[in-house]
N, C-alpha and C positions, 0 to 999 in steps of 0.2 A: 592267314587263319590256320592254327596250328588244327589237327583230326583228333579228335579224343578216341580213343582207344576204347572198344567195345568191351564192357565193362560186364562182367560176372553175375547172371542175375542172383537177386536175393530168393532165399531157400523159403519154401513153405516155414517150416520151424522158424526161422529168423524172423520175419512177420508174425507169427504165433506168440511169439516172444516178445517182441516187441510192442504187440498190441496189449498183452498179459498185463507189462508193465506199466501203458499208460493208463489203465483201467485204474489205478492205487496213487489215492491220490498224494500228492507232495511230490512221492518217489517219481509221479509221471511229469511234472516241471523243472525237476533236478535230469531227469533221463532226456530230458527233450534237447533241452540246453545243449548235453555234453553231445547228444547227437547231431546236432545243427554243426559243431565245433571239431567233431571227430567224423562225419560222416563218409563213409570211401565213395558210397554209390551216389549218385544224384535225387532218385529216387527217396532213398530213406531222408536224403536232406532236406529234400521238397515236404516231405510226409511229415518230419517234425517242427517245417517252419508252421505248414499250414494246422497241424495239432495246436501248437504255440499259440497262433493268433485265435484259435476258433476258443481256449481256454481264458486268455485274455477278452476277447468280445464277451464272451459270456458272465466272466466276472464283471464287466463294466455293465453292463445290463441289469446284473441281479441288484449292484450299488444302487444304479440310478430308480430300480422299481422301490429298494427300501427307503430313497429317498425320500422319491415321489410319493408312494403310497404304505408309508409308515405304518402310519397311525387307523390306516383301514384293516393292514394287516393283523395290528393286536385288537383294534374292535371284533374281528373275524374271529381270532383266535380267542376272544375272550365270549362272544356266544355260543364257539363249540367247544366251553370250558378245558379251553388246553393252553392257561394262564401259568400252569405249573413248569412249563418248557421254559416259562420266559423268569424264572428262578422268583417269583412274586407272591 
């Protein structure tokens, strides 16, 4: 078992930075990507796998509720006359 070498931590700012960016969205699944692929510390790699999947969970959730509850949603939307969102 080779020793990994104690590794540099990451800077206040670097984290500032980094959170900056996944807050926007697109640019935050483009940035996560190159991070998981480019990352030095363990740390920020772990930090954009699990960003990653918690983006992915969440997109598959929001699919499955418009799935699921379609059509309650524009009932909803159309008793508190906000029909105009859905371009109609």
């Amino acid at each position: 078992m080779a020793r990994e070498r104690a590794a540099k931590p990451v800077s206040v700012w670097n984290w500032m930075g980094t959170i900056i960016l996944t807050a926007i969205p697109v640019v935050n699944i483009i940035m996560l990507i190159v991070l998981i692929a480019t990352a030095k510390t363990r740390t920020r790699r772990n930090f954009a796998i699990a960003s990653l999947v918690l983006i992915v969970l969440a997109f598959l959730l929001t699919a499955a509720a418009v799935v699921f509850f379609g059509e309650e949603i524009i009932n909803w939307m159309q008793a508190f006359n906000l029909t105009g969102l859905l371009g109609k």
